[in-house]
C-alpha positions in Angstrom: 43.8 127.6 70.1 41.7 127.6 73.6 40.8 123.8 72.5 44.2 123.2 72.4 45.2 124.1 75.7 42.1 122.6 77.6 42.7 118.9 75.4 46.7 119.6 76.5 46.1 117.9 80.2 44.0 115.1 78.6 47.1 114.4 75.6 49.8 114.1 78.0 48.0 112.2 80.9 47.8 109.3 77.8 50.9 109.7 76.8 52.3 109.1 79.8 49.8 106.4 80.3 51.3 104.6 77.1 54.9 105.1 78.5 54.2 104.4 81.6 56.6 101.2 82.0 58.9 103.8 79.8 58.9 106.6 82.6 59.3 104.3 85.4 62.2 102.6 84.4 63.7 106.0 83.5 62.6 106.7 87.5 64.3 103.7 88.5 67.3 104.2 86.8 67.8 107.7 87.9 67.6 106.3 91.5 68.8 103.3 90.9 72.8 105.4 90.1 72.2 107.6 92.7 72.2 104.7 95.1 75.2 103.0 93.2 76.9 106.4 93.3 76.6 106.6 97.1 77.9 102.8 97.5 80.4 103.8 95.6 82.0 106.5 98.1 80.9 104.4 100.8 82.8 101.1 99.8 85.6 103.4 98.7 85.7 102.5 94.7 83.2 101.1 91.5 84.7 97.7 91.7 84.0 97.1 95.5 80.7 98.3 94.6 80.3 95.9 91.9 81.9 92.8 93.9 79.4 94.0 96.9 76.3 94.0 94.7 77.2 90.4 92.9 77.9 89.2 96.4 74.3 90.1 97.8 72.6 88.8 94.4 74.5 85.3 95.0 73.6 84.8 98.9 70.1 86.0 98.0 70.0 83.7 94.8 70.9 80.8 97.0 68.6 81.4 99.9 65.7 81.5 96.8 66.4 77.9 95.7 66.6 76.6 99.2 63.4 78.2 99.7 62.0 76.6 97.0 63.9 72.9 97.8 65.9 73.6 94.4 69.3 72.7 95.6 68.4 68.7 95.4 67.2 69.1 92.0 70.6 71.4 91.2 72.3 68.4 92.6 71.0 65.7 90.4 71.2 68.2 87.7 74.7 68.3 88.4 75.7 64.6 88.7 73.7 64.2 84.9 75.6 67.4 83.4 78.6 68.0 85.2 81.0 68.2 82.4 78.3 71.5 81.6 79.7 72.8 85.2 83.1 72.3 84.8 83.1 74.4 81.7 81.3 77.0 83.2 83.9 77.2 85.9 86.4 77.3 83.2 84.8 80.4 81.7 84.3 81.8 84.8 88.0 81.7 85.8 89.1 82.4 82.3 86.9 85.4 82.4 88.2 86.6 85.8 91.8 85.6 84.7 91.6 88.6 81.8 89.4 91.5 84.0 91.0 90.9 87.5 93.6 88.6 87.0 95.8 89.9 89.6 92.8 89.3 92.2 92.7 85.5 90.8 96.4 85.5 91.3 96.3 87.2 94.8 94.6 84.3 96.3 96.5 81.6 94.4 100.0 83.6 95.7 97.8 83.3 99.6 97.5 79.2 98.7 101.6 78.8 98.0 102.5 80.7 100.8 100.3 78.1 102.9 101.3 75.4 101.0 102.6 73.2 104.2 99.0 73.1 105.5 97.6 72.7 102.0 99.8 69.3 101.8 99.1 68.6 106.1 95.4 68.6 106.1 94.7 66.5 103.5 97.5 64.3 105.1 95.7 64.3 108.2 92.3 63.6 107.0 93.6 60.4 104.6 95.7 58.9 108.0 92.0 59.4 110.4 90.0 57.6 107.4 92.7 55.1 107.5 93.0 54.9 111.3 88.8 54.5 111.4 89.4 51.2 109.4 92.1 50.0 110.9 91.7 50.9 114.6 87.8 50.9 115.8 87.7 47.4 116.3 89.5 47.3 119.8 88.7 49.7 122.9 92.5 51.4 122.6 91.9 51.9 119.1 88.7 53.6 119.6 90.3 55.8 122.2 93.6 56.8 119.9 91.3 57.3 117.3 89.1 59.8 118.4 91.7 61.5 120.8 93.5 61.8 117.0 90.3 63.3 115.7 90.3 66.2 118.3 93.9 66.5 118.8 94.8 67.5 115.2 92.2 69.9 114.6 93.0 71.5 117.8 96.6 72.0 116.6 96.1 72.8 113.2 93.5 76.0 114.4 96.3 76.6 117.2 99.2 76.3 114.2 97.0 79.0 112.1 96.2 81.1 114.8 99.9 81.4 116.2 101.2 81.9 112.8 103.4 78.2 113.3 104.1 78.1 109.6 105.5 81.4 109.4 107.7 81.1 112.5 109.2 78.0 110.7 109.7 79.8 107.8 111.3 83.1 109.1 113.3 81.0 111.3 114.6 79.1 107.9 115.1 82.5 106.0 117.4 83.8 109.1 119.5 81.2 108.7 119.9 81.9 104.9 120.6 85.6 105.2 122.7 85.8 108.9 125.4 85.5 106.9 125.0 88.3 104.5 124.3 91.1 107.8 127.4 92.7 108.2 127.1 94.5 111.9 128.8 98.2 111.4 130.9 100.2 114.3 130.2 103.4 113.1 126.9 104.6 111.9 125.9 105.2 108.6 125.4 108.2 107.4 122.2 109.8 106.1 122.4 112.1 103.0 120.1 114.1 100.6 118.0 114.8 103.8 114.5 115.1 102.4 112.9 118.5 103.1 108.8 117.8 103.7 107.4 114.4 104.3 105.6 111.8 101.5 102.2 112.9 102.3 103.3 116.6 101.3 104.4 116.0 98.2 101.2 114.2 96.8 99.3 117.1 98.3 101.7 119.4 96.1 101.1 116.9 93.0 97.4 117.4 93.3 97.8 120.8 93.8 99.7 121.6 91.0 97.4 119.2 88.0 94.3 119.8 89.2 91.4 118.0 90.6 90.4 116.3 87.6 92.8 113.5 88.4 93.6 110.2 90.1 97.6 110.1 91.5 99.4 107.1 92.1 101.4 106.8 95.8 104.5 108.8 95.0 107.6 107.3 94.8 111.2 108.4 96.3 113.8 107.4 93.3 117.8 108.7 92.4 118.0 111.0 89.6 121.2 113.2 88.8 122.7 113.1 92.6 119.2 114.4 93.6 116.0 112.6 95.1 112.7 113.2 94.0 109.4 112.0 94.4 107.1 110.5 91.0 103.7 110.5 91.0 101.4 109.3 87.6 98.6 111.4 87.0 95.4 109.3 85.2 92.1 111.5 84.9 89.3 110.5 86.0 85.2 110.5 84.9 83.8 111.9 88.4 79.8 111.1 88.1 80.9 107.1 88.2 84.3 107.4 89.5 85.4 105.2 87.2 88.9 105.6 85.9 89.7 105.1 82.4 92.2 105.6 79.5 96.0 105.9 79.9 98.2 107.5 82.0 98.9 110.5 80.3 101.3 112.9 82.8 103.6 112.1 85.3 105.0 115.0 88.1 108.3 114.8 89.2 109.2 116.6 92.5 112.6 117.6 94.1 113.1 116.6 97.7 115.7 117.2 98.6 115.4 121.1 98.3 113.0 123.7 99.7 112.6 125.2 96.5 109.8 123.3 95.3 107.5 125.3 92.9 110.9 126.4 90.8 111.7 122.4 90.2 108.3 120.6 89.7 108.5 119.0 86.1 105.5 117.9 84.5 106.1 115.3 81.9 103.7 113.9 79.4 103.8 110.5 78.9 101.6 107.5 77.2 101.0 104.4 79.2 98.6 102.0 78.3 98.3 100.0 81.5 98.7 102.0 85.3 98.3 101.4 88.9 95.1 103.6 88.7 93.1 102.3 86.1 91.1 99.1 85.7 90.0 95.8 84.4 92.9 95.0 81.9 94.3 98.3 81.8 95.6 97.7 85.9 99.3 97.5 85.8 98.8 94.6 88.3 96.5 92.9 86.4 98.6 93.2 83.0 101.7 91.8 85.0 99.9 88.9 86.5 99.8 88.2 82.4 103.3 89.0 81.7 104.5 86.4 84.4 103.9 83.0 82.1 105.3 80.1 83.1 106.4 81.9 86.7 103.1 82.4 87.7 102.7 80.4 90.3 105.5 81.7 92.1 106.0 85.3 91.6 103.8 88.3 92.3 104.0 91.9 91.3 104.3 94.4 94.2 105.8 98.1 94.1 105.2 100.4 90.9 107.6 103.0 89.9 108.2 105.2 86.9 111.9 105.8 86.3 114.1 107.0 82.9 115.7 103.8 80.7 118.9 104.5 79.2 117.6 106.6 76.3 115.9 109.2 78.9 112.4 108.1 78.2 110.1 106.8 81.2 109.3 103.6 81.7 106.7 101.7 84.5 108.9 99.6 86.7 107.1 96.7 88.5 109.0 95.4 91.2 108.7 91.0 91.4 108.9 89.0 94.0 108.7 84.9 94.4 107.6 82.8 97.1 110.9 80.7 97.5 111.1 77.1 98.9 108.3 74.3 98.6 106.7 73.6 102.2 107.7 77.2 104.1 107.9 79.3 101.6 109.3 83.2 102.2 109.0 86.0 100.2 112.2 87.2 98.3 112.8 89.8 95.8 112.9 88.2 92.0 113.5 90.8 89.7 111.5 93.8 87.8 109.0 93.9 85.2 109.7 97.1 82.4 106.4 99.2 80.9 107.6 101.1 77.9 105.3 103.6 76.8 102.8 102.8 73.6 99.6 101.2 72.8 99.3 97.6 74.1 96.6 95.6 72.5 93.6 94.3 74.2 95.0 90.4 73.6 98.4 91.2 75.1 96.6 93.4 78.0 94.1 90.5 79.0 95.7 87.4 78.0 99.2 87.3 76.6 101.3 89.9 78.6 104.7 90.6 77.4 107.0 92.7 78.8 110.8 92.4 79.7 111.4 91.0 83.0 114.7 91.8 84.3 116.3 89.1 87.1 117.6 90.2 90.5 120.9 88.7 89.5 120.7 91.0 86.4 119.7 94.1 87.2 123.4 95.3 87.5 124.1 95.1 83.8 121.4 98.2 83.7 122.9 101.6 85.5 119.8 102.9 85.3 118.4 100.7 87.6 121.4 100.3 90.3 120.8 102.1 93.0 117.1 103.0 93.1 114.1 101.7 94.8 113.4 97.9 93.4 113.4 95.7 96.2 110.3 94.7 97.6 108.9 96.0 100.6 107.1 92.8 101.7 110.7 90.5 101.2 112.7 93.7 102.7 110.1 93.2 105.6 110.4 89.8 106.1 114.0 89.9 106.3 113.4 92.6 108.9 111.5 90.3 111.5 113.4 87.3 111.2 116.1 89.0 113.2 114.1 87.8 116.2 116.0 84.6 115.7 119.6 86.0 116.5 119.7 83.7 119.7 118.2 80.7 118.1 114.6 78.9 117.3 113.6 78.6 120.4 114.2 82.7 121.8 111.2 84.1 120.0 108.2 81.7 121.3 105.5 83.2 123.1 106.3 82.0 126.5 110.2 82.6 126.1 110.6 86.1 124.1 114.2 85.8 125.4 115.9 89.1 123.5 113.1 88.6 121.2 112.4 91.9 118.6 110.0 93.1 116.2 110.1 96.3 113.9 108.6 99.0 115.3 105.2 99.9 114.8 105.0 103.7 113.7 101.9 104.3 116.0 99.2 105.3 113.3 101.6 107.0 111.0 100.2 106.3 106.9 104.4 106.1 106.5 104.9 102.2 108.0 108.7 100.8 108.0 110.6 100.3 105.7 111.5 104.0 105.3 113.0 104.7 102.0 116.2 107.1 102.6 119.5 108.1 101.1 122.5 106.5 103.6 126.5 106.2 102.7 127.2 102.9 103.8 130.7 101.9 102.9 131.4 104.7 100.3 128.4 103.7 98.9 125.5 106.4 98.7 122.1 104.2 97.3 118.4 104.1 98.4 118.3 101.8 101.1 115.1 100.3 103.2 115.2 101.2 106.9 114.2 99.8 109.6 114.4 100.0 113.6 114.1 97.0 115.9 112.6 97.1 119.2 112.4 94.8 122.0 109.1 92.5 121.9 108.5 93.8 125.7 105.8 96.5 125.1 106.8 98.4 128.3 110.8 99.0 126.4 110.8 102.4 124.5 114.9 101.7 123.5 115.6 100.8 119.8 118.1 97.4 120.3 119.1 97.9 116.3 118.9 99.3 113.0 118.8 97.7 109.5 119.7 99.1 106.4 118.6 96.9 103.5 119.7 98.0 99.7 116.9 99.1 97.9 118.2 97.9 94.5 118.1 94.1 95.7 121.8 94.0 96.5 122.6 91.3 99.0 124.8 92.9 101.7 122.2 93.7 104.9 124.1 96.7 107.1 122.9 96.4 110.8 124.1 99.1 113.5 123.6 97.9 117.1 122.9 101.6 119.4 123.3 102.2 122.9 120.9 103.9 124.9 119.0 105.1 122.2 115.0 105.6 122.2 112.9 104.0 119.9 111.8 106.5 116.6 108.1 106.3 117.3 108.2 107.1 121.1 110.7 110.4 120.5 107.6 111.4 118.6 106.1 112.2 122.3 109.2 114.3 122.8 108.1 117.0 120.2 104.4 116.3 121.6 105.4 117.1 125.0 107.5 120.3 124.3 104.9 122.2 121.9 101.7 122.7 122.7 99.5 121.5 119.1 95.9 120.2 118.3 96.4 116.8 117.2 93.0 115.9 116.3 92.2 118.6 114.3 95.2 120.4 112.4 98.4 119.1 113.1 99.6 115.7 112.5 103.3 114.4 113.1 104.5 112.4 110.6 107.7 110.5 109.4 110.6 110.4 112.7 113.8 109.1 110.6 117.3 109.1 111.0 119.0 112.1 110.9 123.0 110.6 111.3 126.0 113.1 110.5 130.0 111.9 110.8 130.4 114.9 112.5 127.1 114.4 115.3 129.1 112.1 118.1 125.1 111.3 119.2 122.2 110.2 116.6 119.2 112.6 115.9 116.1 112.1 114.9 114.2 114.2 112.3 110.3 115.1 113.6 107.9 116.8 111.3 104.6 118.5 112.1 101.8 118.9 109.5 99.9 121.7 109.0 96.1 120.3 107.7 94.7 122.6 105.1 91.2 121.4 103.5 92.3 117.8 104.0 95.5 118.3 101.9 99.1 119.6 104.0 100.3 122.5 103.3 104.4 123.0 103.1 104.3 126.4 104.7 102.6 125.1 107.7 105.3 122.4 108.1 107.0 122.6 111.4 110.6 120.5 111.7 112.3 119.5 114.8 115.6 117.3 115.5 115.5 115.2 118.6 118.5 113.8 120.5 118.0 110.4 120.3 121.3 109.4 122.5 120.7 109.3 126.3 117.9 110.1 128.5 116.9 113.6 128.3 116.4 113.5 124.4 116.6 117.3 124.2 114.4 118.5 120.8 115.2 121.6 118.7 113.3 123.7 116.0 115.4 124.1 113.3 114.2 126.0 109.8 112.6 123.5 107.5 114.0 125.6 104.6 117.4 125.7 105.5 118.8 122.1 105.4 122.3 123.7 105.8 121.7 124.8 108.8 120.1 121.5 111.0 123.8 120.2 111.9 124.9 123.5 113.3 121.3 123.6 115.6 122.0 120.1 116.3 126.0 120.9 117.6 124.5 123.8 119.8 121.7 121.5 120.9 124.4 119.3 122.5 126.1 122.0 124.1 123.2 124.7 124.9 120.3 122.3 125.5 116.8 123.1 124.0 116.7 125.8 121.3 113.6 127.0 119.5 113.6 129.6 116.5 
């Protein structure tokens, strides 16, 4: 037995000895995902890890062969077998087509919408090789030759860099919708007031599954007279962060009532393909396949789970196209409709499949009337070409005559459009809001509001205030009046309309967010209503769980001047 113990030291010294190359690559691995682990959370995801990593191995692959003078012999290589590289770009794209084929189709989508200086450069570079042979032999030709070679590249960087081609195009898309804005006397009016802001209702939706799982954005939709807010819940492996399976719950918030915790429905649910999974299992990526022969022209966008006709849930992808040939714009196209069930692999990563519904259709299905479909990048679009009111020339960057652009919401995660419940005509729908502000940075007035139907509708409601502040500087109002830590636990979020028939002036609703171990907590949630009208833009508290009562503070607002609870 003593033997034993004084050989022990001696066995496992050769043992490790004849597993050396066994141990260290254990070692190496070990390390090896602790490093990819941390690139992970720094890069903010295992893809942008992965894409990082191939990236470095490419440059430092081609900075070998030019080391070693191996790009010549690549080249000769390449005029012998190139029918070898073609096919290998083939498989390469067909291979990126079925993991990330909506990354493929992202920068194809980037191409069409530049497609005027996809068909000008080449343009330019065939007339200059012409002009070289035609022109060189005389002094003046020499001289309108080269001043052709400088001029053109000095426009097309100045054509890029001004953003000529969409100028053009917005300018063209104002002309086709001017006619569709109907300018309103009388305000709209804002309805199923929304009790807490978007980024407190994810926080609740995490909250309330747990933290073994990945949310999608949450989403504001119509149900039963009521708004509520629909998140997807997908969970997730958290050693790689990598997200797999199928979303398998979905959490369905009221918001337009305080009452929260009585009225949060958890539903299970079985969808193959999400916005939070990966490779062929991305909803984007399985649309991009579901597209066909349209795929050159339309793109997925928003993602929204809403109940068919038969009360089940379904995965609504909002489409959009790229319409016209040379200055292409962005309009809405239609949606794309994810039934629950298996989807094989094929129709995941080749074939695609689902029902596309048209814009033109979308009427013949009351489920989908009225809700949240329209794009938020064609609703935008629309949005800014309202610079053009007083013709193509206004809106230039050495005229700005009445020129307008929608207002930036200073650092708030919330950007316009914001997604609200107005009455527009007897008509209470989701609509896309926006406020216009003058292009002068020094104006803090608001010249006009936009109201664009949600459900791809074609009527565009405008509203044309007087003396009214802009929505993101009556955020300083609330700033100014209460003293709160801004850095550290309180962030405002989401000024909107707040407009009553029976207000003569138009409020604004301000919130302030109460930061609670990175998530925001409702009963920290501080709401104010702002006076908007005028110049003193009086603010009041009003009780964030009482939605009855923020008219009757707003009357005495208008009569008392500033209240606080």
């Amino acid at each position: 037995m003593g033997r034993y113990f004084i050989d022990l030291p001696k066995k496992f010294w050769i043992h490790i000895t004849l597993n050396f190359w066994l141990y260290v690559s254990i070692v190496v691995a070990i390390i090896g995902l602790w490093f990819f682990n941390a690139l992970v959370n720094l890069v903010g995801g295992f893809k942008n890890a992965l894409y990082l990593i191939a990236l470095i191995l490419s440059v430092t692959t081609l900075l070998w062969l030019w080391k070693i003078e191996a790009i010549t012999k690549v080249k000769n290589h390449l005029k012998k077998r190139w029918y070898w590289y073609i096919l290998s770009i083939f498989i390469s794209m067909f291979v990126l087509y079925i993991f990330e084929g909506a990354l493929l189709h992202h920068y194809i989508m980037i191409m069409r919408e530049n497609s005027f200086m996809l068909f000008f450069i080449p343009l330019m570079i065939y007339s200059f090789k012409w002009l070289i042979k035609k022109e060189t032999n005389t002094l003046l030709g020499k001289i309108f030759t080269f001043s052709f070679a400088i001029i053109i590249p000095v426009f097309i960087a100045s054509y890029l860099y001004f953003g000529g081609q969409q100028y053009v195009a917005q300018y063209l898309k104002y002309n086709d919708i001017k006619d569709n804005i109907i300018w309103l006397d009388n305000k709209p009016i804002s309805v199923n007031e929304r009790v807490f802001p978007r980024d407190v209702y994810k926080s609740i939706a995490e909250q309330s599954l747990g933290d073994n799982n990945v949310f999608s954005e949450s989403d504001l939709i119509l149900k039963n007279n009521h708004t509520k807010f629909i998140s997807s819940a997908v969970p997730i492996k958290k050693i790689s962060k990598f997200v797999d399976g199928s979303i398998d719950s979905i959490i369905e918030i009221p918001a337009d009532i305080p009452n929260i915790d009585a009225n949060i429905q958890k539903k299970k649910v079985y969808f193959t393909v999400g916005e939070n999974l990966v490779w062929s299992r991305n909803i984007y990526n399985y649309a991009v396949k579901s597209l066909h022969y349209r795929y050159f022209n339309v793109f997925p966008t928003n993602v929204q789970i809403l109940d068919n006709e038969d009360n089940k849930s379904v995965m609504v992808v909002s489409l959009a196209k790229w319409d016209g040939i040379l200055f292409p714009t962005p309009e809405f196209y239609g949606v794309l409709i994810v039934k629950q069930g298996k989807i094989s692999w094929t129709k995941r990563a080749i074939l695609g499949g689902s029902k596309i519904i048209l814009k033109n259709d979308i009427y013949k299905y009351k489920w989908l009337i009225n809700q949240n479909l329209n794009s938020e990048i064609s609703t935008r679009y629309i949005a800014s070409t309202l610079r053009f009111e007083n013709g193509f020339w206004s809106a230039l960057s050495f005229v700005h005559d009445n020129d307008v652009l929608i207002t930036n919401m200073n650092g708030d995660r919330n950007e316009l459009p914001l997604i609200s419940v107005f009455n527009i005509e007897n008509k209470t729908k989701l609509f896309d809001f926006f406020e216009l502000k003058p292009w002068k940075k020094t104006s803090t007035n608001a010249r006009s509001y936009l109201w664009i139907p949600s459900d791809g509708e074609e009527k565009i409601f405008g509203y044309k205030p007087k003396n009214v502040v802009s929505i993101a500087e009556l955020t300083n109002k609330v700033k100014g009046s209460v003293d709160y830590n801004t850095e550290q636990k309180y962030k405002f979020a989401e000024p909107r309309p707040y407009f009553k028939k029976d207000l003569p002036e138009l409020f604004i609703i301000s919130r302030v967010l109460k930061r609670n171990n990175g998530s925001f907590d409702p009963s920290g949630i501080k709401t104010y209503l702002i006076n908007a009208s005028g110049t003193q833009n009086k603010v009041v508290e009003v009780n964030t769980y009482k939605v009855d009562t923020w008219e009757k503070k707003a009357k005495m607002l208008l009569t008392k001047g500033v209240n606080y609870e």
